[in-house]
ZAKOL-93701 format. One record per residue (C-alpha): residue number from 0; residue in three letters; x negated, z, y. Coordinates in nm, 4 decimals. Layout:
// ZAKOL-93701
<r nr="NUM" rest="ALA" x="X" z="Z" y="Y"/>
...
This chain:
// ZAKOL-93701
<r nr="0" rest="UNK" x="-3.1682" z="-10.8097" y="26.0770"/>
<r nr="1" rest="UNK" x="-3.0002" z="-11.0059" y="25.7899"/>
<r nr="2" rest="UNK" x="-3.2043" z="-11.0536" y="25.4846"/>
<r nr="3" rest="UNK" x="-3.2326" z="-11.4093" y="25.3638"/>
<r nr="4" rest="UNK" x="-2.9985" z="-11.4278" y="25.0960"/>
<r nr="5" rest="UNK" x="-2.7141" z="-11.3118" y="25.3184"/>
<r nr="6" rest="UNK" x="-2.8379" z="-11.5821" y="25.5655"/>
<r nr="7" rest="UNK" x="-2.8227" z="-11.8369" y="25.3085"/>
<r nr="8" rest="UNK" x="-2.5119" z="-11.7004" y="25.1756"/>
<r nr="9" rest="UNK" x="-2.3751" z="-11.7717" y="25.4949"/>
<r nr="10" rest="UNK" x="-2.4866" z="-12.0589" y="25.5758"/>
<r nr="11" rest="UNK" x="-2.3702" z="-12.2211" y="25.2392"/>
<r nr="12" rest="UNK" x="-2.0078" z="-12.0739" y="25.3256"/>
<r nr="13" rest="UNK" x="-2.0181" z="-12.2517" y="25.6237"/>
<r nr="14" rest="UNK" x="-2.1178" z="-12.5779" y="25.5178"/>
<r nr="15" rest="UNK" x="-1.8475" z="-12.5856" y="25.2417"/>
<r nr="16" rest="UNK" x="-1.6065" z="-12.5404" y="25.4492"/>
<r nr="17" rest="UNK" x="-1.6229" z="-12.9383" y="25.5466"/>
<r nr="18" rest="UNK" x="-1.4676" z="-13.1231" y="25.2860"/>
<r nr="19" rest="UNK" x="-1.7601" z="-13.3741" y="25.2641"/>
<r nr="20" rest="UNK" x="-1.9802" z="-13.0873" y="25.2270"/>
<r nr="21" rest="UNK" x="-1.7330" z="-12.9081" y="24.9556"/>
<r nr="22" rest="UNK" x="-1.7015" z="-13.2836" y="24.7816"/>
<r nr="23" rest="UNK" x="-2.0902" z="-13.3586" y="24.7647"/>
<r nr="24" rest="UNK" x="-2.1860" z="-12.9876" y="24.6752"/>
<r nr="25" rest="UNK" x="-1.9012" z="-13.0337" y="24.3241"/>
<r nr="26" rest="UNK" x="-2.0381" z="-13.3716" y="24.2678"/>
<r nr="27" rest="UNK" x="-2.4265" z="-13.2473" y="24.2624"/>
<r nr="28" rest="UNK" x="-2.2779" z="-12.9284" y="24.0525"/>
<r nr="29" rest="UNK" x="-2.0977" z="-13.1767" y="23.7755"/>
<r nr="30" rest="UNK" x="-2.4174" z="-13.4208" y="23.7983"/>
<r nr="31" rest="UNK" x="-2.5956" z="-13.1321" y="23.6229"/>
<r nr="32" rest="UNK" x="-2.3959" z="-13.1167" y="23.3019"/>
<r nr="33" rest="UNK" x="-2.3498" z="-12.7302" y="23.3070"/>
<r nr="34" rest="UNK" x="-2.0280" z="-12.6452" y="23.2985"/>
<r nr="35" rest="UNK" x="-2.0906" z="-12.3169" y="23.3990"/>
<r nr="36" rest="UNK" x="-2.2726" z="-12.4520" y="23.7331"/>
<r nr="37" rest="UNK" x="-1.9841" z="-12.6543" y="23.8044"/>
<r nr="38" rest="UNK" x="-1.7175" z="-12.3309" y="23.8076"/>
<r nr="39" rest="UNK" x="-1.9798" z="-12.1388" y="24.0099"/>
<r nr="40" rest="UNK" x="-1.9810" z="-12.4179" y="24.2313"/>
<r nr="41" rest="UNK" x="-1.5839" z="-12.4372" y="24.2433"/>
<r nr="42" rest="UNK" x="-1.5730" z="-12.0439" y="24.2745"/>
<r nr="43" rest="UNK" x="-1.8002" z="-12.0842" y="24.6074"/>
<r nr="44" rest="UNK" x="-1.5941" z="-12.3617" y="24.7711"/>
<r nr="45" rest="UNK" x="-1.2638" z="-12.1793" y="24.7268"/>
<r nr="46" rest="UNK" x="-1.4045" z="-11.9038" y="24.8635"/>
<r nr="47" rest="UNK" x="-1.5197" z="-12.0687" y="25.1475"/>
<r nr="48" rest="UNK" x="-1.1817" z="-12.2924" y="25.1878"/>
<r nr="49" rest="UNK" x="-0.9582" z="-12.0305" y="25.1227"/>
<r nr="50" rest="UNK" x="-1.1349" z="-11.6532" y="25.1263"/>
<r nr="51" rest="UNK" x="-0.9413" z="-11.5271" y="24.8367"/>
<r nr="52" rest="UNK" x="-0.8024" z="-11.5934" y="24.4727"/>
<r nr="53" rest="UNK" x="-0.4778" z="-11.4695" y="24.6448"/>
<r nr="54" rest="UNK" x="-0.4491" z="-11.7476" y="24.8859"/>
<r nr="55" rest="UNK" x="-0.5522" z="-11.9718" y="24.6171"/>
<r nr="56" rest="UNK" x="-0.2578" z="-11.8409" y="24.3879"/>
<r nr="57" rest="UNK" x="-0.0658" z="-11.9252" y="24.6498"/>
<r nr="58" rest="UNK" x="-0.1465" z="-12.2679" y="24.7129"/>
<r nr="59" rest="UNK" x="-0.1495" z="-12.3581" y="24.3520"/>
<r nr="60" rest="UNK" x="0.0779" z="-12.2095" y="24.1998"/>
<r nr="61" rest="UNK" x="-0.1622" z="-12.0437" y="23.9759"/>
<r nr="62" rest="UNK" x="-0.1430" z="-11.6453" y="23.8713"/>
<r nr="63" rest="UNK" x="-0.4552" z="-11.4598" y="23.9669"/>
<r nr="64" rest="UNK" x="-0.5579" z="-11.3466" y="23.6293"/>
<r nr="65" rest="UNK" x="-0.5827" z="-11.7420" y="23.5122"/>
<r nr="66" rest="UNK" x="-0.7778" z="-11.8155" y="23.8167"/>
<r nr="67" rest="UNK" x="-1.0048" z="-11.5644" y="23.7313"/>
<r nr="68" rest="UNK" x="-1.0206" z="-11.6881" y="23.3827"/>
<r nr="69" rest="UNK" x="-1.0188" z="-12.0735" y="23.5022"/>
<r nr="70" rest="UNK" x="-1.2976" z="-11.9959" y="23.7265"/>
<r nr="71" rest="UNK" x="-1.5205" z="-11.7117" y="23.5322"/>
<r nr="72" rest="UNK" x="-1.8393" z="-11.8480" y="23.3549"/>
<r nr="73" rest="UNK" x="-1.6552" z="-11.9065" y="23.0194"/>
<r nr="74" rest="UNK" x="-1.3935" z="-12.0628" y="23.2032"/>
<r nr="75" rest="UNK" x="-1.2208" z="-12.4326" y="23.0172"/>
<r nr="76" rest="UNK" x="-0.9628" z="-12.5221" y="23.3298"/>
<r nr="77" rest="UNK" x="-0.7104" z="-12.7498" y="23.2031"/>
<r nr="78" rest="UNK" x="-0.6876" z="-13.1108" y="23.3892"/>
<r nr="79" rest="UNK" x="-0.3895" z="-13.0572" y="23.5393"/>
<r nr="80" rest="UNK" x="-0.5123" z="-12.7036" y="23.6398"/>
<r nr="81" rest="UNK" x="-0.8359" z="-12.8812" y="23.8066"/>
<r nr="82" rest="UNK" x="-0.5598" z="-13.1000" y="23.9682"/>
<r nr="83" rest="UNK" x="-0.4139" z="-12.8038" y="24.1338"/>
<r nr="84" rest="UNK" x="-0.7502" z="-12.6220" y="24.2243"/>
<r nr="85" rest="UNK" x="-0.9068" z="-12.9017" y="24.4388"/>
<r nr="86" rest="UNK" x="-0.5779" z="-13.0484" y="24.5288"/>
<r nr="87" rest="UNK" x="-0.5424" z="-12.7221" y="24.7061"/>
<r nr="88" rest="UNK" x="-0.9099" z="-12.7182" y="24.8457"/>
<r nr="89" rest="UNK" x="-0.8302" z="-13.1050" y="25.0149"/>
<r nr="90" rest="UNK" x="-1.0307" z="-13.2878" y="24.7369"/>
<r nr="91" rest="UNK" x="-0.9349" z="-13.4543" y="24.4201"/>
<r nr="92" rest="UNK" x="-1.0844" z="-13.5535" y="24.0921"/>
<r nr="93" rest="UNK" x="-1.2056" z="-13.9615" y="24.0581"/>
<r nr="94" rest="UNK" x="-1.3772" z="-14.1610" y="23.8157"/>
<r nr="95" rest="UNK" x="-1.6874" z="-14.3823" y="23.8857"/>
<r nr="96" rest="UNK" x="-1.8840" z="-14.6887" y="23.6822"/>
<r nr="97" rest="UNK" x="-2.1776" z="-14.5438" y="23.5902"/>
<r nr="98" rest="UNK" x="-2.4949" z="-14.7335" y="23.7419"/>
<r nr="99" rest="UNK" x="-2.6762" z="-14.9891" y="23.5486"/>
């Protein structure tokens, strides 16, 4: 029997790998103002797009050891790195009015 946590671990896998899901999970992450949440976040949804920092390499054009950097918990991803990350994950970065 799985325990919970591996159930839910699961389960949240699966449901980023929809790129509404993926976009909507970011966007709650950066709607909390923790950076740190946010790169968790990211971390996840490659993982789920992708499976590996490997693959992402690949697709971005990235080494390894600055993904792991990019995307650790004292991570500070460049723009045009962010670019690359969720370019290669089908999403992309866009700017909103705030609500009055």
């Amino acid at each position: 029997m799985k325990t919970r946590s591996k159930a839910w671990r699961e389960s949240l896998r699966e449901s980023l790998n929809d790129p509404k899901e993926a976009a909507a999970y970011l966007d709650a992450a950066l709607e909390e103002g923790d950076k740190e949440a946010f790169l968790l976040a990211l971390r996840q949804v490659a993982d789920a797009r992708l499976g590996s920092i490997g693959k992402l390499s690949s697709e971005t054009g990235l080494n390894r050891e600055s993904l792991y950097r990019t995307l650790s918990d004292k991570g500070n991803p460049e723009l045009s790195s962010l670019d690359k990350l969720l370019h290669a994950l089908g999403l992309r970065l866009s700017v909103e009015t705030l609500e009055q």
